[in-house]
Phi, psi and omega in degrees: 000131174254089208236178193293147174299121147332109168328144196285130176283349161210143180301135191298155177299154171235036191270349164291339208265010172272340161323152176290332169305333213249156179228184189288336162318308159318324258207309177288341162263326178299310194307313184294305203291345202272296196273339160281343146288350166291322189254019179276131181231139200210133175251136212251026182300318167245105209286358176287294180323333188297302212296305209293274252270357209234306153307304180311308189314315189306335191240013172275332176293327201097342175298345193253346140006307181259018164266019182211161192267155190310320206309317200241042125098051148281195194252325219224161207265344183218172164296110147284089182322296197317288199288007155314285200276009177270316214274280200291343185258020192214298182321304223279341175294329168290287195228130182261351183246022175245329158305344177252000148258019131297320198312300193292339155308299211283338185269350184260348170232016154323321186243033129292293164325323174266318176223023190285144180304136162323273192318324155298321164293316175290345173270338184238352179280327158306315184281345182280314196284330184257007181104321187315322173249160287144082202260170200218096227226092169247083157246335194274123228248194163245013138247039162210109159247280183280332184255074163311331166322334222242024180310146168232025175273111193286154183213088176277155164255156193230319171175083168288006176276325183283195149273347161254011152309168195210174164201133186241110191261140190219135185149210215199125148255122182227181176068028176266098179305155211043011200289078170139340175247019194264164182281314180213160189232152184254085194256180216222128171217188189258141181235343180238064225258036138220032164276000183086193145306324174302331214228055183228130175242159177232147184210143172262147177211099176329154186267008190235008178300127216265140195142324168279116205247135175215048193253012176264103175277138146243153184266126186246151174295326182245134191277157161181134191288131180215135177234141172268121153303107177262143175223123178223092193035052197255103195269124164230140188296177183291337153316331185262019172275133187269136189061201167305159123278142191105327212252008166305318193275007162273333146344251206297339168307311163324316186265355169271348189291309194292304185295329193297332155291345178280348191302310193322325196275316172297332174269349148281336182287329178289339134305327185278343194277319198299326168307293179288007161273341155326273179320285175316326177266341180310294187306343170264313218275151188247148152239122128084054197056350185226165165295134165352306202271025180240017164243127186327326190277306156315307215252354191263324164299333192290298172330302176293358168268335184275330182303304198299353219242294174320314153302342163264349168297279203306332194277335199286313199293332181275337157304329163256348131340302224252012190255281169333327174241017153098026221268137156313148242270165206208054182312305181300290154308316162304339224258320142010283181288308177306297174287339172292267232293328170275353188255315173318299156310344170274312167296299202291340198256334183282297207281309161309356178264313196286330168274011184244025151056216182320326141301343161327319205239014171294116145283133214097324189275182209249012162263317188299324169293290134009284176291334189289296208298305208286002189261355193261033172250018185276335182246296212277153177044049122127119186262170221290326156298342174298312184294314169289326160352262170334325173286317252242310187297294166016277201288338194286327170278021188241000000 
């Protein structure tokens, strides 16, 4: 259940933004971006209607900008990790569905941004920047989630050299965010169905393209929208292949590589609020003549909750940091951020539920809601075991 979020007991600190990672650019969307998200009040009861109003709210601020480069009407000349992970760690403290519908601008036209044709960029990066179109990122099946190899959504050519070529997609994509309310999907299929991973091409596919069916909503413990995607003989022209053919599944790593630190800034923006509600209730609630927070045992969970919310900070800023400033590619580090900031906030949102006892577990407070929203980022975009993978090979090869 979602109702308009609770107001915040204080504006999140802005004492990270003196670190060396961060510049004056930076410094200058927290100032803007900080006290207008405090005063957005949305009511989220229904998380579809939310999500579009919320998209809307985003681009009307100028905030969904930086999910696209200044060429195709951004704020910044390229996708910036930094104001990525500033955007999503300051929405997901406020709102966790108004960060996954910002999220979802920048990962669904994420691979428009990389590898889209002048003419794909300009029909679809703009209307993304300004809130109009409602973008979409469809890789994940129900037997290919971490084992992309194992897709089984077909993309035949009919003749992609000509210009009245067509590729007729036919399969099944689920666990797909936005899914049933976006304008178009950046979807990922075999154009080369015993190619691997070699043999995934990406196609933007209008959402009213007719073959496409996106009317399977799933209901998740924190609402937010998803749809299982059908594909039935659904013909999109030789224009909507996004890149190479083949070249897709280096496609979507690239475009998870940039978002995936942002996952970290979102279970941080959700960690830093569960701390101050932490915090806000030690100090109100009276016990046994003194406040919570004047027992040792509180002030000892608290500590430990600002280290774990700090050890996910320095890792997440220094992973889009080291993106940002033109670094070999930082796979590994990003890959990094994501499991410290999701598994650290999944502690900090538990240990903030266990001090506000029985109000905790209230549907409506704002710890209850908190535990719900953080577990699935524990999963999407590569879950923790995925991660340490990627760490684990890493550290084997150095």
């Amino acid at each position: 259940m979602h109702v308009a979020t609770p107001p915040a007991p204080c504006p999140p600190s802005t004492a990270h933004l003196a670190l060396p990672f961060f510049d004056d650019a930076h410094r200058a969307l927290a100032e803007g971006l900080v006290p207008w998200a405090a005063e957005q009040e949305v009511d989220e009861t229904d998380d579809r209607a939310a999500c579009r109003d919320w998209v809307h709210r985003l681009g009307a601020g100028g905030w969904l900008r930086y999910c696209v480069p200044a060429a195709h009407g951004g704020a910044l000349p390229a996708l910036d990790s930094r104001a990525l992970v500033l955007l999503r760690e300051t929405l997901a403290y406020h709102s966790p569905l108004a960060d996954f519908a910002f999220a979802m601008q920048g990962l669904g036209s994420g691979a428009i941004t990389l590898a889209g044709s002048p003419a794909q960029q300009a029909h679809y990066l703009q209307g993304v920047a300004r809130g109009e179109l409602i973008a979409a990122f469809a890789l994940s099946e129900p037997e290919a989630g971490s084992d992309v190899g194992a897709m089984q959504t077909i993309a035949a050519s009919t003749d992609s050299t000509s210009a009245t070529g067509t590729f007729c997609l036919n399969g099944t994509k689920t666990w797909i965010s936005n899914g049933g309310i976006a304008d178009f999907y950046c979807v990922f299929a075999k154009t080369n169905p015993s190619g691997g991973t070699r043999g995934i091409s990406a196609f933007i596919v209008d959402a009213n393209t007719p073959g496409l069916d996106t009317s399977r909503h799933i209901h998740v413990m924190a609402p937010h929208p998803l749809a299982t995607l059908q594909f039935s003989d659904c013909n999109v022209p030789a224009t909507a292949l996004l890149g190479e053919e083949n070249g897709g599944f280096k496609l979507a790593m690239r475009t998870l590589d940039i978002f995936r630190a942002s996952v970290a800034a979102a279970a941080l923006g959700m960690a830093r609020r569960a701390l101050a509600e932490a915090v806000h209730h030690a100090r109100q609630r009276r016990m046994f003549s003194q406040t919570l927070a004047d027992f040792q045992l509180t002030q000892a969970k608290i500590g430990e909750m600002a280290a774990l919310v700090d050890s996910a900070a320095l890792l997440t800023y220094r992973a889009a940091w080291q993106r940002d400033t033109g670094q070999a590619r930082v796979t590994a580090e990003a890959a990094m951020a994501k499991m410290t900031a999701t598994e650290n906030a999944q502690r900090v949102i538990d240990m903030a539920l266990q001090l506000h006892g029985g109000r905790g577990v209230e549907v409506g407070s704002k710890v209850e809601s908190l535990y719900r929203d953080i577990r699935s980022l524990r999963i999407y975009e590569g879950a923790t075991e995925v991660q340490q993978l990627i760490i684990g090979k890493a550290a084997l090869q150095e």
